[in-house]
MARSEDO-864445 format. One record per residue (C-alpha): residue number from 1; residue in one letter; x negated, y negated, z. Coordinates in Angstrom, 1 decimal, always signed. Example, Ala and Ser with C-alpha at 12.3 -4.5 7.8 and 13.67 -1.06 7.14 Angstrom:
REM MARSEDO-864445
1 | A | -12.3 | +4.5 | +7.8
2 | S | -13.7 | +1.1 | +7.1
This chain:
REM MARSEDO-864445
1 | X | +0.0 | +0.0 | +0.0
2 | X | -2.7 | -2.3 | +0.9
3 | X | -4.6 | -2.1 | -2.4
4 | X | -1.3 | -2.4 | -4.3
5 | X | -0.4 | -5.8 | -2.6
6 | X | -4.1 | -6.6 | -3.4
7 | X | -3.7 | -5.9 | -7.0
8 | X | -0.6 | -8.4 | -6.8
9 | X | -2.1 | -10.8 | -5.4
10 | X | -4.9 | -11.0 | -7.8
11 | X | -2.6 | -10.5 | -10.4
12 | X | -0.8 | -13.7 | -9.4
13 | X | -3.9 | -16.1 | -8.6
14 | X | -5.3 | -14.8 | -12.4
15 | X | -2.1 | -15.6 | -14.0
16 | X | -1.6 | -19.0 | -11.7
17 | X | -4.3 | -20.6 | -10.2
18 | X | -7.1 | -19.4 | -12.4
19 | X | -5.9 | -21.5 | -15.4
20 | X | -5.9 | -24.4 | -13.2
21 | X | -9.4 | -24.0 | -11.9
22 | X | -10.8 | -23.3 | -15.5
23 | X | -8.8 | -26.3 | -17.0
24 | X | -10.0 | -28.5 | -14.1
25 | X | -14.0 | -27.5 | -15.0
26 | X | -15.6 | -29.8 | -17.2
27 | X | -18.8 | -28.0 | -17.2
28 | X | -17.8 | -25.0 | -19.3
29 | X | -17.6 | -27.4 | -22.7
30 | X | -21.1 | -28.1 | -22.3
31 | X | -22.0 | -24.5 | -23.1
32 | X | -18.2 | -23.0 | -25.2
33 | X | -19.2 | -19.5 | -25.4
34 | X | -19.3 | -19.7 | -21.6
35 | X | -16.0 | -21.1 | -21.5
36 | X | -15.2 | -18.1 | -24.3
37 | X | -16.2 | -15.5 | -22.2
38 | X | -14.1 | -16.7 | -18.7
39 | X | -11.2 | -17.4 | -20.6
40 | X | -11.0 | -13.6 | -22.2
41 | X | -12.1 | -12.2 | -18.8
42 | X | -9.1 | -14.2 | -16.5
43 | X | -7.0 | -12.9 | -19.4
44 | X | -8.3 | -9.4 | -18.7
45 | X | -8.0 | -9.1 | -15.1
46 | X | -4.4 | -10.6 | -15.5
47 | X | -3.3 | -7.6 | -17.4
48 | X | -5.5 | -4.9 | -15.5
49 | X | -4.2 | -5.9 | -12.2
50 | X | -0.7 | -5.7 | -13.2
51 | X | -1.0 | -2.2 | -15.1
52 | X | -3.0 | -0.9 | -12.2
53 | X | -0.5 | -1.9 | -9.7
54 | X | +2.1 | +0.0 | -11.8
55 | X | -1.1 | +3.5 | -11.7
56 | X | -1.3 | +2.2 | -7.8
57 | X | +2.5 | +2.5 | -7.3
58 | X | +3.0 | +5.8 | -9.5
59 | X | -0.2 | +7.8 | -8.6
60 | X | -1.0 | +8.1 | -4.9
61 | X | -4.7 | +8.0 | -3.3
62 | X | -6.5 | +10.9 | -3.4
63 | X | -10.0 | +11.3 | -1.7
64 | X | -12.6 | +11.9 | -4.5
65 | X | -14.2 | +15.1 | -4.4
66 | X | -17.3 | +17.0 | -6.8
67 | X | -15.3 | +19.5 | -6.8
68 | X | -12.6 | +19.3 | -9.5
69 | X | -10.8 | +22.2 | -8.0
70 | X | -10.2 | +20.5 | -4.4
71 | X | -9.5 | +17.1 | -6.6
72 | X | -6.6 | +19.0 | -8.8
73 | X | -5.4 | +20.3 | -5.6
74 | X | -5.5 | +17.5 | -3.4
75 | X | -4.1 | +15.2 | -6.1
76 | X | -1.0 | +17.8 | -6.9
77 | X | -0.3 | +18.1 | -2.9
78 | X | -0.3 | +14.4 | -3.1
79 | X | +2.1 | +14.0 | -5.9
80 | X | +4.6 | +16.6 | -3.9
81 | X | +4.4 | +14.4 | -1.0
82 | X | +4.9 | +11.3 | -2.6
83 | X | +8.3 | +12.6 | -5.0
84 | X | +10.0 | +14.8 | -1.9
85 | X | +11.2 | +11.0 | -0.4
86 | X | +13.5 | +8.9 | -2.2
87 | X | +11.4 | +6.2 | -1.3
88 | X | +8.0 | +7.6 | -2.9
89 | X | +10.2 | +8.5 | -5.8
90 | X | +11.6 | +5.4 | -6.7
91 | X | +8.3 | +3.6 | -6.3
92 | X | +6.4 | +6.2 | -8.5
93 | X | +9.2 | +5.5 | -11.0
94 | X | +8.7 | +1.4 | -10.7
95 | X | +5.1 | +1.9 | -10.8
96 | X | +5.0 | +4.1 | -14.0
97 | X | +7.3 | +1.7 | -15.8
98 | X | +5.4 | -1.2 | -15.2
99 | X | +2.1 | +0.0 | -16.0
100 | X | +3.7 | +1.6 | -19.5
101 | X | +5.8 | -1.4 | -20.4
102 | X | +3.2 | -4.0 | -19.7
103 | X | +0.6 | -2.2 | -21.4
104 | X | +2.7 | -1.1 | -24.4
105 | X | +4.0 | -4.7 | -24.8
106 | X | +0.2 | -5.9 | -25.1
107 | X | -0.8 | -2.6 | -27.5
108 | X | +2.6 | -4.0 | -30.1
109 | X | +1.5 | -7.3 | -29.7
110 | X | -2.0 | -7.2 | -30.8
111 | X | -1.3 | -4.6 | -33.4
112 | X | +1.7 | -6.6 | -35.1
113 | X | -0.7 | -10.1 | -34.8
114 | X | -3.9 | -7.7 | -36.1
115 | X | -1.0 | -6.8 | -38.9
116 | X | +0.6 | -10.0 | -39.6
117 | X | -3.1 | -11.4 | -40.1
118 | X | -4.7 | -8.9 | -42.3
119 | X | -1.2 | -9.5 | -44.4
120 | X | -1.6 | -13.9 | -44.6
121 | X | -5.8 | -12.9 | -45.2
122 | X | -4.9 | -10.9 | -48.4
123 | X | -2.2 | -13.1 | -50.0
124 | X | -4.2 | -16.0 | -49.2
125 | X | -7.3 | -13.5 | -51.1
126 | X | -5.9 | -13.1 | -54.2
127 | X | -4.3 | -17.3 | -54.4
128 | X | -8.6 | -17.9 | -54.8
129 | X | -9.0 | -15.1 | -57.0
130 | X | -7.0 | -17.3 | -59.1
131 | X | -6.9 | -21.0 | -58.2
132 | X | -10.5 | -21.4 | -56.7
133 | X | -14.0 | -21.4 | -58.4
134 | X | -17.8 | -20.9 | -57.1
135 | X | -19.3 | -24.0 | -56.2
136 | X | -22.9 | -23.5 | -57.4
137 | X | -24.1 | -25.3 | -54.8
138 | X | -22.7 | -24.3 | -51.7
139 | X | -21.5 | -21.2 | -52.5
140 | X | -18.2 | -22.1 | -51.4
141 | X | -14.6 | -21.0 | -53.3
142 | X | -13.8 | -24.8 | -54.7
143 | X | -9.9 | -25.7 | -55.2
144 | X | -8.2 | -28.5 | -56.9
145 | X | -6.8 | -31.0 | -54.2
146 | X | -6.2 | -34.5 | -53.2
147 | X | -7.1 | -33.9 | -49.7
148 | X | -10.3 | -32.9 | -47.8
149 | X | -9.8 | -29.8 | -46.3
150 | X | -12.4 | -27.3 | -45.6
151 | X | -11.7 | -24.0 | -43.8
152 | X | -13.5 | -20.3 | -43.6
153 | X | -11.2 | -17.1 | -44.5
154 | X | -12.4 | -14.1 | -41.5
155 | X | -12.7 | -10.7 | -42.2
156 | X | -14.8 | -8.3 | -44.4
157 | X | -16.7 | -10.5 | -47.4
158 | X | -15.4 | -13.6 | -45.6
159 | X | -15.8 | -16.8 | -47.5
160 | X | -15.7 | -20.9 | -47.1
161 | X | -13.3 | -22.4 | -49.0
162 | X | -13.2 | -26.4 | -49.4
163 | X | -11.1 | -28.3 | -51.7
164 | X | -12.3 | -30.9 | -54.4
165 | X | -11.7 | -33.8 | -52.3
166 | X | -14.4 | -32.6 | -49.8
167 | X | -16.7 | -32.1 | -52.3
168 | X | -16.1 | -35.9 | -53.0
169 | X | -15.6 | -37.2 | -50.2
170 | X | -18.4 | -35.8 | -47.8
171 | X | -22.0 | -37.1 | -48.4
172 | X | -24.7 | -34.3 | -48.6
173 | X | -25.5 | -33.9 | -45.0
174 | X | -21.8 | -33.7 | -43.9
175 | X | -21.6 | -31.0 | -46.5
176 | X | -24.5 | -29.0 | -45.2
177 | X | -22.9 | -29.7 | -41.5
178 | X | -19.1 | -28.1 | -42.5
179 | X | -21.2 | -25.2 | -44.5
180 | X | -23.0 | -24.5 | -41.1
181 | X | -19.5 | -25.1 | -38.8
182 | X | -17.3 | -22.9 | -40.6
183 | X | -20.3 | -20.1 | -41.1
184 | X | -20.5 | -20.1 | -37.1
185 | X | -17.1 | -18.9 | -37.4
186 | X | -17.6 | -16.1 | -39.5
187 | X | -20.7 | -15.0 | -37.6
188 | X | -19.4 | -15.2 | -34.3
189 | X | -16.1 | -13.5 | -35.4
190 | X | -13.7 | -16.3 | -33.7
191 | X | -10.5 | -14.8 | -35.4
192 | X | -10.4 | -12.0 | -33.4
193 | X | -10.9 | -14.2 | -30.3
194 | X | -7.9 | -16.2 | -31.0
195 | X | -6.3 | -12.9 | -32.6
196 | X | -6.4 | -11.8 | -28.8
197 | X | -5.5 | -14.7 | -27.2
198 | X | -2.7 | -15.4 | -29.5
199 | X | -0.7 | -11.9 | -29.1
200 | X | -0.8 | -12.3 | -25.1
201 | X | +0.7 | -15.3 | -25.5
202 | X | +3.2 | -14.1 | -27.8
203 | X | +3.3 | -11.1 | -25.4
204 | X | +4.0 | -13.0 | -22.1
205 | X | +4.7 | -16.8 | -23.3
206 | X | +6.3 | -17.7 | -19.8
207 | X | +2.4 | -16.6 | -17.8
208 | X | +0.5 | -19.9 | -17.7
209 | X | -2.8 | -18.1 | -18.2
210 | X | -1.9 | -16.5 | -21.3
211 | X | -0.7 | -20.2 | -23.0
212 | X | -3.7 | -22.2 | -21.7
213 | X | -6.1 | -19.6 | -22.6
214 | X | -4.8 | -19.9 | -26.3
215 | X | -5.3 | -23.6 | -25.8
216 | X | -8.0 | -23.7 | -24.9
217 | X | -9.8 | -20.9 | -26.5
218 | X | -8.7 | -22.8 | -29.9
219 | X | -10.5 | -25.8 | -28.8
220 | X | -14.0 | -23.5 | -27.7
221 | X | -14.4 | -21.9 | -30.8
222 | X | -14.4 | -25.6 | -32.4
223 | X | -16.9 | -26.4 | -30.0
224 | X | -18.9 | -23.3 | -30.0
225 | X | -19.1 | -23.6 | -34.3
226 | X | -19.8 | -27.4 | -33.7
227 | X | -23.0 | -26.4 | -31.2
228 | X | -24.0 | -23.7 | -33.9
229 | X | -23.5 | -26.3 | -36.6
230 | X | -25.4 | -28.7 | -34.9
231 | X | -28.7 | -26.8 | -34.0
232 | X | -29.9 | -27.4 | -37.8
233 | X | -28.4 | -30.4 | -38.4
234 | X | -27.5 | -33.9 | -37.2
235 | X | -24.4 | -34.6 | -34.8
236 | X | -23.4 | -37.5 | -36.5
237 | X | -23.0 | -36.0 | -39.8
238 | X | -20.9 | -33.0 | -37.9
239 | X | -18.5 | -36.0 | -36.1
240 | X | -18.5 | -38.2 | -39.2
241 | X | -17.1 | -35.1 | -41.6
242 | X | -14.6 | -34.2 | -39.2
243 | X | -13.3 | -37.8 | -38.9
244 | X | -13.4 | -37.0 | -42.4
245 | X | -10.9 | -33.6 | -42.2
246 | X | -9.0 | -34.5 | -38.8
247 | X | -5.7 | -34.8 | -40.7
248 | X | -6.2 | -31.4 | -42.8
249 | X | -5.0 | -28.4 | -41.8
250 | X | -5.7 | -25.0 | -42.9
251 | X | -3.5 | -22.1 | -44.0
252 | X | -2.5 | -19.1 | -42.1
253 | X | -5.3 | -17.0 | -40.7
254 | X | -7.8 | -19.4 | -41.5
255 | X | -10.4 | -21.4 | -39.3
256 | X | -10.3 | -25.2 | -40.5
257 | X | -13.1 | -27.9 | -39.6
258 | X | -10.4 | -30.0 | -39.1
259 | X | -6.8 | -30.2 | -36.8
260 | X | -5.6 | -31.2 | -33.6
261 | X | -8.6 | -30.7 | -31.9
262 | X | -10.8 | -33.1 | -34.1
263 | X | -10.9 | -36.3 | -31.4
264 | X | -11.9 | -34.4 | -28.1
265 | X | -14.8 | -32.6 | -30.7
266 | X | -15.8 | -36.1 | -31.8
267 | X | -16.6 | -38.0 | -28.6
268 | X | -18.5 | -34.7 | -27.8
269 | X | -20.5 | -35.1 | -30.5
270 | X | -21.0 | -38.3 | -30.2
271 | X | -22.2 | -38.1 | -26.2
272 | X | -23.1 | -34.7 | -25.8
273 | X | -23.6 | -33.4 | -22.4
274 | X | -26.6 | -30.8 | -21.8
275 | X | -25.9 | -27.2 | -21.9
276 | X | -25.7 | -25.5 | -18.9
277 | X | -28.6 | -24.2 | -17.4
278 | X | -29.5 | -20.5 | -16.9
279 | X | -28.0 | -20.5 | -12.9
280 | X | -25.0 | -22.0 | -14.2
281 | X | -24.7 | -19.6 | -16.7
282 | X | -26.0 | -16.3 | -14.7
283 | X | -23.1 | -17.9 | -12.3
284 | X | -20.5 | -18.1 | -14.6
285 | X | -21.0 | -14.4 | -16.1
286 | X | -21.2 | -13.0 | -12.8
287 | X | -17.8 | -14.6 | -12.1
288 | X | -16.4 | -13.3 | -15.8
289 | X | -17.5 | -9.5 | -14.1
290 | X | -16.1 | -9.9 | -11.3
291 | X | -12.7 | -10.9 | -12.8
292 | X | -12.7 | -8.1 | -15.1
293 | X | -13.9 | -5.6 | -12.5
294 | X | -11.9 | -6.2 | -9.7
295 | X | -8.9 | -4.8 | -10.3
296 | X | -10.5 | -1.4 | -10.8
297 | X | -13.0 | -2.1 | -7.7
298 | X | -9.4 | -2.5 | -5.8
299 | X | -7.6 | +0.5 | -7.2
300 | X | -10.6 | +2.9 | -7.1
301 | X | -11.1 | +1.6 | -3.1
302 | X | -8.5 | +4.2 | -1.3
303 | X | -10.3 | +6.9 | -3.0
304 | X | -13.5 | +6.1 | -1.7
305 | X | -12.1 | +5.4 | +1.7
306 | X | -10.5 | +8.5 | +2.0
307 | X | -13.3 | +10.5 | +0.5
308 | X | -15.4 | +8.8 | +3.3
309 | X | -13.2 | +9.5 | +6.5
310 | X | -12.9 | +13.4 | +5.0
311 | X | -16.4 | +13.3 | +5.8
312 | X | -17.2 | +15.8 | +9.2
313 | X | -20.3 | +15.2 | +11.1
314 | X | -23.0 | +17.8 | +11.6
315 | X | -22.3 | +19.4 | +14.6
316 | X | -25.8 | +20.2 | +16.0
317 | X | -26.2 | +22.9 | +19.1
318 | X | -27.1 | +21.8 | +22.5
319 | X | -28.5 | +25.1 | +23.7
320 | X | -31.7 | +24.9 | +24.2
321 | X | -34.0 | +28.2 | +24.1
C-alpha cells in the first residue's frame, strides 16, 4: 500500500508541479538538449508511475528469491491471497485496468501520430518530385513561391526544402545559416521528439505536463538547431534570416526555420547566455534519471524489503567443548 500511494504521489507532482518548476527554469535554454532530455524524462515518469500503480495495485509484493521455483510459488500463494477477499479482488481489477488502459491509450497514440506522419511525409514527397527542383548550390529542393519559407522534410533520405523567395531574399550567410539550422534537425532527429511529445498530449490533453512539454519541446528543438547552426556560423546572420521567415509556416510533418517561436529565438540570438557548465549539466542528467527511474526504484522496493526481512540469522552454538 505504501509504495502504491508513493507511485501516486509521484505521479501527481510529475504531472503538476514538475511542469511548473521546468517552465520556471531559465537555465535550461542556455544548453536546449538539456531542456530536451528533462522534458521527455518528466513525461516518462508521468506515465511509468501511473502504469506501475495499476502493476502495484494488481500484482501483490513478493519477496525476490534466486530461486525461481520458491519465486513462482510465493508469487502464486500471493495471488490466492490477494483474490479470496473482495477487497483484494476489486483492487487487482482497478489496478490491472489502469495500467492496461493507460498504457494502451499511449501505445494507439503514438502509433496513429507515427501513422498520420509517415502519411503527410509521403504526400508531401511526391508534391517535390514534381513541383521542386535541385538548387545546385545548396542542395536544397527549390519551389516556386512569393514567400520565404524554408523547412526540412524528416525521415529516411530527408531533404531541405526552401522556396524561391528565400533564395532571394536571404544574403549568402543567412543561406549558409538556414542550411545548417534545418540540417540540425535532420541530424538530431527532432521529429520524433515532438512525434512523442505530441501523441501524449493528444493522449492526455487535460495533464499539464503532457501540454507544456509539447510547448516547450517545440521551442528547444528551435533552439537546440539554432546552437547547432550557430557553432559554424554567425548569430546574427541565424536572427537576421529568421526575422526574415518569422511569418512562414511549414507544411505538415515538417520542421520550418520559421513560426511562432521566431521572437523568443531572436533576442536569444541576439544576447546569448553561456551554456551550462558541466555541474549544471552532470546535475540536470542526474535529475532526468532519477525521474525516469523512480517509479521502478518505488515499485521494485516491497520486493527487496521482503526478501530482506525473509532473511534468518545464523544461529551459532554456544556449547563450548
Amino acid at each position: 500500500m505504501i509504495a502504491d500511494v508513493a507511485l501516486v504521489v509521484v505521479a501527481v507532482l510529475a504531472a503538476t508541479l514538475g511542469p511548473r518548476l521546468l517552465q520556471r527554469s531559465t537555465s535550461i535554454e542556455r544548453s536546449p538538449w538539456v531542456g530536451i532530455v528533462l522534458w521527455q524524462s518528466l513525461s516518462v515518469s508521468a506515465v511509468a508511475a501511473v502504469v506501475l500503480t495499476g502493476a502495484a495495485l494488481a500484482l501483490p509484493a513478493v519477496p525476490l528469491s534466486n530461486d525461481l521455483a520458491a519465486l513462482l510459488s510465493a508469487c502464486g500463494a500471493a495471488l490466492r491471497a490477494q483474490y479470496e477477499t473482495p477487497g483484494g479482488a476489486a483492487a487487482s481489477a482497478t489496478g490491472a485496468v489502469l495500467a492496461v488502459s493507460v498504457l494502451g491509450r499511449v501505445i494507439y497514440c503514438l502509433a496513429a501520430e507515427v501513422a498520420l506522419a509517415r502519411s503527410q511525409r509521403a504526400r508531401l514527397r511526391r508534391s517535390l518530385l514534381i513541383l521542386a527542383q535541385t538548387d545546385p548550390c545548396t542542395g536544397a529542393l527549390v519551389l516556386e513561391h512569393d514567400a520565404p519559407v524554408a523547412y526540412c522534410v524528416p525521415g529516411h533520405g530527408g531533404r531541405v526544402v526552401m522556396t524561391s523567395a528565400a533564395l532571394d531574399t536571404l544574403r549568402p550567410d543567412e543561406l549558409e545559416a538556414v542550411m545548417a539550422h534545418e540540417r540540425a534537425h535532420l541530424v538530431a532527429r527532432h521529429h520524433l521528439v515532438l512525434a512523442v511529445s505530441r501523441a501524449l498530449a493528444r493522449a492526455f490533453p487535460g495533464v499539464p505536463v503532457f501540454r507544456d512539454a509539447h510547448v516547450a519541446l517545440t521551442r528547444l528543438v528551435e533552439m537546440h538547431a539554432d546552437d547547432v547552426a550557430a557553432s559554424c556560423n554567425e548569430r546574427l546572420s541565424i536572427a537576421t534570416a529568421v526575422v526574415r521567415m518569422a511569418e512562414s509556416k511549414a507544411p505538415a510533418a515538417a520542421l520550418g526555420a520559421g513560426g511562432p517561436t521566431s521572437v523568443a529565438r531572436v533576442r536569444r540570438l541576439l544576447a546569448p547566455a553561456d551554456p551550462l557548465r558541466a555541474s549544471g549539466v552532470a546535475a540536470a542528467l542526474v535529475i532526468a534519471a532519477v525521474l525516469v527511474l523512480a517509479p521502478l526504484g518505488i515499485l521494485a522496493a516491497p520486493a527487496v524489503v521482503a526478501a530482506t526481512a525473509d532473511l534468518c540469522p545464523i544461529d551459532f552454538p554456544t556449547d563450548t567443548v
